[in-house]
N, C-alpha and C positions, 0 to 999 in steps of 0.2 A: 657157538663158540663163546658164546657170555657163559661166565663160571662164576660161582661162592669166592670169596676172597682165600682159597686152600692155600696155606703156607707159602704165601707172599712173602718168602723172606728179605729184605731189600738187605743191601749190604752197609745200609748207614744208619743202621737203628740203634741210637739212645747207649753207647756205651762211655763208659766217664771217661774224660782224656785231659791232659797237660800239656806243657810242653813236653812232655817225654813220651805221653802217650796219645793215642786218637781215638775217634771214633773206628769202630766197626763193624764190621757183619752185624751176622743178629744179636751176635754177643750183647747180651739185656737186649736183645732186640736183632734184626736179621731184619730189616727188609727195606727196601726202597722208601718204604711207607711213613718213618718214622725217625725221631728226630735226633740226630747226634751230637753228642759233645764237640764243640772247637778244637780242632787242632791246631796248637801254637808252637809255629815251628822258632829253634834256635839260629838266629843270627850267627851260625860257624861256618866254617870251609867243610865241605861233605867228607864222611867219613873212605876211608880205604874197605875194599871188599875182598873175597875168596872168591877163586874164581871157581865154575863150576865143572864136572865132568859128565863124559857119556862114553857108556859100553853097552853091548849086546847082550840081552839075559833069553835063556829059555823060553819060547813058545811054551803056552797053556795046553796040553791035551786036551781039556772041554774045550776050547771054540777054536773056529778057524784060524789055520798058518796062516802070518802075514810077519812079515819082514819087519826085523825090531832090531835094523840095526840103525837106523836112522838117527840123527844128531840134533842137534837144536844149535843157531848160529844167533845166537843173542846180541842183541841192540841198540842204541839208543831208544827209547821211544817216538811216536809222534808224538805231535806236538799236541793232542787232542786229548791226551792221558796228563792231567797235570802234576808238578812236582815241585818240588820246596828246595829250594838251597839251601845247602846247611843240613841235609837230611841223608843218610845212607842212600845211593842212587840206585836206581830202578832200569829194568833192563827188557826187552821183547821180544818176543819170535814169532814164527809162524812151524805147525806141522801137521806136516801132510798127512792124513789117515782115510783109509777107505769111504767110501761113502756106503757101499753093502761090503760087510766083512763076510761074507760067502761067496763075495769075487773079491779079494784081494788085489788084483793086478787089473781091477778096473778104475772108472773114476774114482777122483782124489779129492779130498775137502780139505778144503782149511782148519784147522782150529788155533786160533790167537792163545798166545799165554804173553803172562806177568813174570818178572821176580825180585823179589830184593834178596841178593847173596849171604850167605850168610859171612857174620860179622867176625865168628871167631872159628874155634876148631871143631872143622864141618862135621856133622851126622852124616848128612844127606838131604833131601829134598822134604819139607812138607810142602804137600799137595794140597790146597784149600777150594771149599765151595760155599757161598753164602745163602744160597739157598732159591727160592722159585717155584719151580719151576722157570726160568725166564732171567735169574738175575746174572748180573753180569762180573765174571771174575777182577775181569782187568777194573773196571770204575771201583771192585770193594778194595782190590791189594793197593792201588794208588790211594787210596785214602784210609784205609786199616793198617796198615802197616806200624804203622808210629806207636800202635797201639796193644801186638804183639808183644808179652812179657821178654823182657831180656833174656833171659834162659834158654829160650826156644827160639830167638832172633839168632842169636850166638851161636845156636846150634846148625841151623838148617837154613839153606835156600827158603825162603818165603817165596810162593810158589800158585800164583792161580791161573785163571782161564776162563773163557767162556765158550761154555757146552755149545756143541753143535747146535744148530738153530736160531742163538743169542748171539747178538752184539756185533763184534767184529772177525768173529768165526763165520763158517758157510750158514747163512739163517733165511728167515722167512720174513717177507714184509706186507702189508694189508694197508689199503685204503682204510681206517678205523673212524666212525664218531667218536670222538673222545670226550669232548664238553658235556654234549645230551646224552652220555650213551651209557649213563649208569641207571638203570630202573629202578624205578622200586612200585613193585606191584603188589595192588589191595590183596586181601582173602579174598578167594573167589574171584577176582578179576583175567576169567581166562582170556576177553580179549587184547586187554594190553600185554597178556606177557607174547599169543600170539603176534602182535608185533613186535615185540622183539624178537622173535624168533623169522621173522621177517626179513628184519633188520640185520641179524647173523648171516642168513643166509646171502642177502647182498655183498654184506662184506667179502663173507667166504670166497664169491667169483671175483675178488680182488686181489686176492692174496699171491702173489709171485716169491717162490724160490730162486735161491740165489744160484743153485745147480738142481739141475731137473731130479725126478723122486724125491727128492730131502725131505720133502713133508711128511713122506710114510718110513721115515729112517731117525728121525729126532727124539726114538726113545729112550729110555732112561739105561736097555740094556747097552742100546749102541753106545752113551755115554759112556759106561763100565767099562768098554772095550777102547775107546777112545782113551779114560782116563788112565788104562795099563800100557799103550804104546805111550801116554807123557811120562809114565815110570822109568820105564825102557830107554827112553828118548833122555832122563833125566841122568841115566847111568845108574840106578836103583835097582838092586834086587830085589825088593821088597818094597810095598808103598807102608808110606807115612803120610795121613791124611785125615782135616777136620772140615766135617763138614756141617751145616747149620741147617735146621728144618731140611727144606728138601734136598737138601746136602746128605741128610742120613739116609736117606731113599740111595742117592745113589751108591754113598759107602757101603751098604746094606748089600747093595745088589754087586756092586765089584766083590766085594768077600764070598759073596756064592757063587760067582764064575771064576774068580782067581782066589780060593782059599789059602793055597799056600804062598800066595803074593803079598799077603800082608803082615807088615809088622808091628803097624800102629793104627787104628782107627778109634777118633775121635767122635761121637754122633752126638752133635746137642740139639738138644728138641724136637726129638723122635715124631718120624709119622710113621700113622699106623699101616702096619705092614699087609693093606687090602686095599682091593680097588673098588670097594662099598661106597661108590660117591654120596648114599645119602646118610650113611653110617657115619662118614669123615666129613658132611655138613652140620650135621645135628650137632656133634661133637663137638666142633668148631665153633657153630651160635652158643651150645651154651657157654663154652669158653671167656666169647667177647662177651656176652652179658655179666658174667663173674667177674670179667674185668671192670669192664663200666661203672657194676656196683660198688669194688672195690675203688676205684677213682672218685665215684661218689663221696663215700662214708670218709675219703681222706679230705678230700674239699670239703665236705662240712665241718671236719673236726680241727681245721687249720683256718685260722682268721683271717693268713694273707692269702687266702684263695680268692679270688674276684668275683667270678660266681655267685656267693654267701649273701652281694649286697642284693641279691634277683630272688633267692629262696631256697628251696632244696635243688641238691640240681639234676635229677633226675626231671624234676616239674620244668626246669629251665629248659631242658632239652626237649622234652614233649612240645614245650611251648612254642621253641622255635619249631619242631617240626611243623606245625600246624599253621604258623608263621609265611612259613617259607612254600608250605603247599599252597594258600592262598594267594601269597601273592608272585608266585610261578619261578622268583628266584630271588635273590638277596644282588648290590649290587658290590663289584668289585672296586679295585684301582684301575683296573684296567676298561676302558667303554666298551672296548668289541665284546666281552667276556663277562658273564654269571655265573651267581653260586647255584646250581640248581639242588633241588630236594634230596636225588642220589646223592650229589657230590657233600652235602652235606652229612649225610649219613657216612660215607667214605673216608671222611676228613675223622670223624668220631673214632673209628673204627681203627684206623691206620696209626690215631695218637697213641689208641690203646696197645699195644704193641712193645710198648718198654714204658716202666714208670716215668723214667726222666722226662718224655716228655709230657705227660700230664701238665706241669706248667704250661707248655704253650699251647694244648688242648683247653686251659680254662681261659689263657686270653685271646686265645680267637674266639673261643663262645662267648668271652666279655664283648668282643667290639659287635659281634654280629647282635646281641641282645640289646645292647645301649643305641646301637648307630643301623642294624640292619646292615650291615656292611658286612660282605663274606671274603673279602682279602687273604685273611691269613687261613682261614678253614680253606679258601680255595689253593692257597702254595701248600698245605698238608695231603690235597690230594693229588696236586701234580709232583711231588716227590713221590705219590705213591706211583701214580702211575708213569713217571721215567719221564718227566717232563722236563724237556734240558732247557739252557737261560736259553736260546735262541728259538725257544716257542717249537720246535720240533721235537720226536718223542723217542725215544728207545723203543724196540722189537719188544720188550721184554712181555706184555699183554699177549701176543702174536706166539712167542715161544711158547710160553704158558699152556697159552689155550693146544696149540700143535702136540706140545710132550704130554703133556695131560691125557691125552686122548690118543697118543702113539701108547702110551701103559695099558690102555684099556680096552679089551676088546668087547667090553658090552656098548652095543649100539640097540638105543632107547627106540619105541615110536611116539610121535610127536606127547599122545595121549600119557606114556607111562613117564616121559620127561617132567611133563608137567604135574603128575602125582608127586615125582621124588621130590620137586624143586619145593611143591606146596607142604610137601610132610616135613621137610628140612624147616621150612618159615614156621609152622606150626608149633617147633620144640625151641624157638626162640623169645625170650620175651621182648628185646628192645632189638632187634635188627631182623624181625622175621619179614618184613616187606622187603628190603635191600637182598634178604636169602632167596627172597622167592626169584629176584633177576637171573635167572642162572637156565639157559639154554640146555644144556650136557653137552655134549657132543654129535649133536642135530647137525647133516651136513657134513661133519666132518669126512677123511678118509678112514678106512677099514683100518684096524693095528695088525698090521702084518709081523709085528715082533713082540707081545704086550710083555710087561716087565715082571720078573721071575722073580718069585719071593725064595728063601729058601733059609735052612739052618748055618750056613755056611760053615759047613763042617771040616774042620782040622785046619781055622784059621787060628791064628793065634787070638790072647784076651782083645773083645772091641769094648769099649769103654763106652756106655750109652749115659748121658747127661739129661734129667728131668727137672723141669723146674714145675713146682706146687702150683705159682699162679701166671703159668703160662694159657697166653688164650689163643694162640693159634696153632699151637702145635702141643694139646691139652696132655697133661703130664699122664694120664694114663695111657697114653700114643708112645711114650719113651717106655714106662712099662714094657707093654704088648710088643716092643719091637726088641728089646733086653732078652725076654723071653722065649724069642720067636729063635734067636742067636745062639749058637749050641755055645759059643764061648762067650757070650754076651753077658757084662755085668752093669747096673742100674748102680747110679750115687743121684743121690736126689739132692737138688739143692730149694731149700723153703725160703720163697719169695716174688715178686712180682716182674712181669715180663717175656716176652718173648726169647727163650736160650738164656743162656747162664756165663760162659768164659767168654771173658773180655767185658764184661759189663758188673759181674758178682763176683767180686774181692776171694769170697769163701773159697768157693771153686777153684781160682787161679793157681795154687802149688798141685792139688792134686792134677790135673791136664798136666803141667806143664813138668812132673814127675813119670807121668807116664809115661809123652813124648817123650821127654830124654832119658830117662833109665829104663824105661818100659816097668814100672816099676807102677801093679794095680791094686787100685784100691779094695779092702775087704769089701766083700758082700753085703747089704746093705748099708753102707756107707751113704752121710748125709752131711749138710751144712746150710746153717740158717744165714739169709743175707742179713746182717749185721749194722749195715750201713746206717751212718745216722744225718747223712746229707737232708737237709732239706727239701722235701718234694715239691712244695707250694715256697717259695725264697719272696722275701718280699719285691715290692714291685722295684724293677731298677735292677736286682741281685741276681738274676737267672743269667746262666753262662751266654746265650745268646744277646739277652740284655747288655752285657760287660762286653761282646764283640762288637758291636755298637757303638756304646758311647768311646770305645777305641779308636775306632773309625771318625767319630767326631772328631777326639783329640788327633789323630792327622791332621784331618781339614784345618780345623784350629792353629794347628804348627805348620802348614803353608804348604803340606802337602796338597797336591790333585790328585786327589778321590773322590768318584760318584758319591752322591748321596748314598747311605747307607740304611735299610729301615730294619726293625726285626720281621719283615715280610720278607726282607732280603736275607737275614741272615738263616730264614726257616727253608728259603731256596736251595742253599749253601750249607746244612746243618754240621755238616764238618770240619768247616773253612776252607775246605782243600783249594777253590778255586779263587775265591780270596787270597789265603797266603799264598798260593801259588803265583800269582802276580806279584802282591808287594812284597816278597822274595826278593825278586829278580830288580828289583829297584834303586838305585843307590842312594836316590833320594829320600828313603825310608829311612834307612838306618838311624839316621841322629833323631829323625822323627822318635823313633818306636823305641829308644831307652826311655825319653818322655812319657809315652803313654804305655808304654809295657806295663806295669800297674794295674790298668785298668781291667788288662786280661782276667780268666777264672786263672785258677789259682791249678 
């Protein structure tokens, strides 16, 4: 049940935000892993919404009757989803969908949705996914949202969820090592990876469904079918839907089961459309290597990199490796809690994911090189792996590993697992130990439904988004998936990151032309990221920096406010749970025209 880091898209990765707009999805990034812009919300009275409909549309002839005429009875949210006053309000449901869509009129699952309505003269619904395997709707649209282009806000319900098996939908949970439980194994060390494999298989006898079978039902196709009754459910005849890294997998797979269901798909940062797990490793290390170097060669060629004062930094990061293998772990703020060797690795790997965060990938490797301290490398691995402020963790590892292996029906023996995991390490040059961690799907269950590729023939144009220096979801993956598409068309956009809309300016009119006029782009159609933000900002200038000394200035103006660090604000990369507090405050107000200021811009 230990896997390769595959298109971990977190829903908070690195996309530039304002007050007007947020972090989100992968958009320049997709994954829990990795680090986003502050969202600064507006001191107003919350905006008025459209309210939403639902009607019955046509059952599919390829898969099985099931009753679509069901409604959605939208909500307030709990209190566990946070939100901003002053901010278009957000809304939840719950809907019931089969758990085997071959008995229809048997057991029922939950699946959670999000929305924020839309703002002006409704289209319809877009349906969004941030990607995962494992990530969670509701946590990207409560804090992506802000960050939706106007155009497409105005137009459409904003509209997510979490897939079966994730989050606050019907899912799966596990007793997990989480601190120790990232390997990284020598060449040739077949007995440590056997224990890991060990170690999986403990786990595995831990793992409880929330409703019995789910685990052999959490696959991508069941998704497909889950995500056409929210259509249904939505009052759509037709889906409108963007989805990020493993978001294209499933948009991929709805258009070949519901071809004439769609009106709109959006797919950025295509995976490849096979279930080659050592094929879609190799690919993936070299990816993050390309990235890393490319991180490199910008830290060296910028003076306010911190790094520069240690050497090149590729040597800096060896160094620490060797560092930290010796002396067994690096220490934190926290006493219970170590950086260990994995996590280190992980913390590297998860930065690289959107440029933006680069910055705070070079000042965690400052503090842990000057002080031995792995603080902040250790908050970059517990956003990757779902680690909430109250020390408890998100499913989303648990879904991951479940769907991953509900797509797949090659089942390894021990000996041939351990061949693909060592040939994957082998084509990597800087994370082939971390590649070599990787179980397959030892232990798991059989895939009684694995996920159907196909041309999705007589769906209307799907729009497939590639970015040049994407490392987890490597641009020739949005290629091969463009292609694999009978109506599938590739615009590449040249730049660094994980996914492209919401994070690269370039991109943004074309998406959001499609959305709304359906109106697509020529064939080979491109766009260079432009941007001329500062990657490495001097020290003090980095957007989470400015969240910060924000925070000071509260405290300073007689607010009560916790300390505030930028360990805390790499916890929070969004603000969402920040402003979502000093929101609701009244004692902020007069504070925050004073230090409003200090915010990014």
């Amino acid at each position: 049940m230990r896997f390769l880091p595959l298109v971990i898209t977190g829903a908070l990765v690195a996309s530039g935000c304002s007050s007007t707009t947020s972090s989100t999805d992968d958009s320049t990034s997709a994954s829990s892993s990795t680090v986003a812009a502050t969202t600064v919300p507006k001191m107003t009275e919350p905006a008025t919404t459209a309210p939403s409909t639902t009607a019955p549309v046509p059952s599919s002839t390829a898969e099985p009757s099931v009753d679509e005429s069901a409604s959605l009875e939208w909500d307030e949210c709990s209190d566990d989803v946070p939100s901003l006053i002053g901010t278009p309000p957000i809304e939840c449901a719950t809907l019931q969908v089969p758990l085997d869509y071959d008995d229809p009129e048997g057991t029922m699952i939950p699946i959670a949705l999000i929305r924020q309505p839309a703002l002006g003269d409704r289209i319809g619904a877009l349906v969004m996914n941030p990607g995962g395997p494992g990530g969670s709707g509701i946590e990207f649209l409560a804090s992506a949202r802000l960050g939706i282009p106007a155009p497409v806000a105005e137009r459409f319900d904003l509209v997510s969820f979490d897939p079966r098996g994730v989050g606050a939908s019907a899912s799966i949970r596990c007793d997990l090592t989480r601190d120790d439980g990232i390997f990284r194994i020598a060449d040739n060390d077949r007995a440590a990876w056997d224990d890991l494999v060990t170690l999986t298989t403990d786990e595995l006898a831990t793992c409880t469904p929330s409703t019995d079978g789910l685990e052999t039902r959490v696959g991508t196709n069941n998704a497909a079918r889950d995500l056409d009754q929210i259509r249904a459910a939505l009052g759509d005849d037709q889906l409108t839907y963007l989805g990020f890294s493993y978001g294209t997998r499933l948009g991929a797979t709805y258009a070949e089961l519901f071809p004439d269901r769609v009106r709109a798909l959006v797919l950025d940062g295509g995976v490849l459309p096979s279930i080659d797990s050592e094929l879609l490793a190799k690919q993936q290390g070299e990816g993050f290597d390309a990235a890393l170097e490319a991180f490199a060669a910008a830290c060296e060629a910028d003076t306010d990199c911190l790094l520069n004062e240690f050497g090149p930094t590729i040597e800096v990061i060896d160094g620490l490796r060797a560092e930290i293998a010796e002396a067994g772990s690096f220490a934190t703020d926290d006493p219970d809690r170590q950086l260990t060797p994995g996590e280190l690795d992980l913390a590297i790997l998860s930065a690289l994911y959107s440029q933006s965060a680069w910055v705070y990938l070079s000042h965690a490797l400052y503090v842990a090189e000057a002080e031995a301290d792995g603080t902040l490398l250790q908050v970059l691995v517990d956003s990757y792996n779902g680690r909430q402020s109250d020390g408890t963790y998100s499913n989303q590892i648990e879904a991951y590993s479940f769907i991953n292996c509900a797509d797949n029906a090659e089942r390894l023996s021990a000996d041939e697992a351990w061949a693909e995991a060592d040939a994957a390490a082998d084509g990597s040059t800087h994370f082939g130990d971390m590649l070599r961690g990787s179980s397959s799907c030892l232990g798991m269950p059989d895939a009684t439904d694995p996920i159907v590729f196909g041309p999705a023939q007589g769906a209307a144009p799907i729009l497939v988004i590639g970015t040049t220096g994407d490392p987890a979801t490597p641009y020739e993956w949005s290629q091969a998936l463009a292609d694999s598409l009978d109506s599938g068309v590739l615009y590449t956009v040249e730049g660094e990151g994980h996914t492209a809309y919401l994070g690269i300016d370039c991109v943004e009119s074309v998406v959001n032309d499609y959305l709304v006029d359906l109106t697509v782009p020529e064939a080979g159609g491109r766009c260079t990221d432009d941007s001329t933000k500062d990657v490495f900002p001097p020290v003090g200038e980095s957007d989470l920096e400015k969240v910060v000394a924000f925070v000071e200035c509260l405290i300073d103006e007689g607010v009560e406010v916790d300390s505030f660090t930028l360990a805390d604000a790499l916890g929070d990369p969004s603000g969402i749970e920040l402003f979502s507090d000093l929101s609701k405050r009244p004692d902020v107000f007069s504070a925050f025209s004073t230090c409003q200021s200090l915010l990014p811009s």
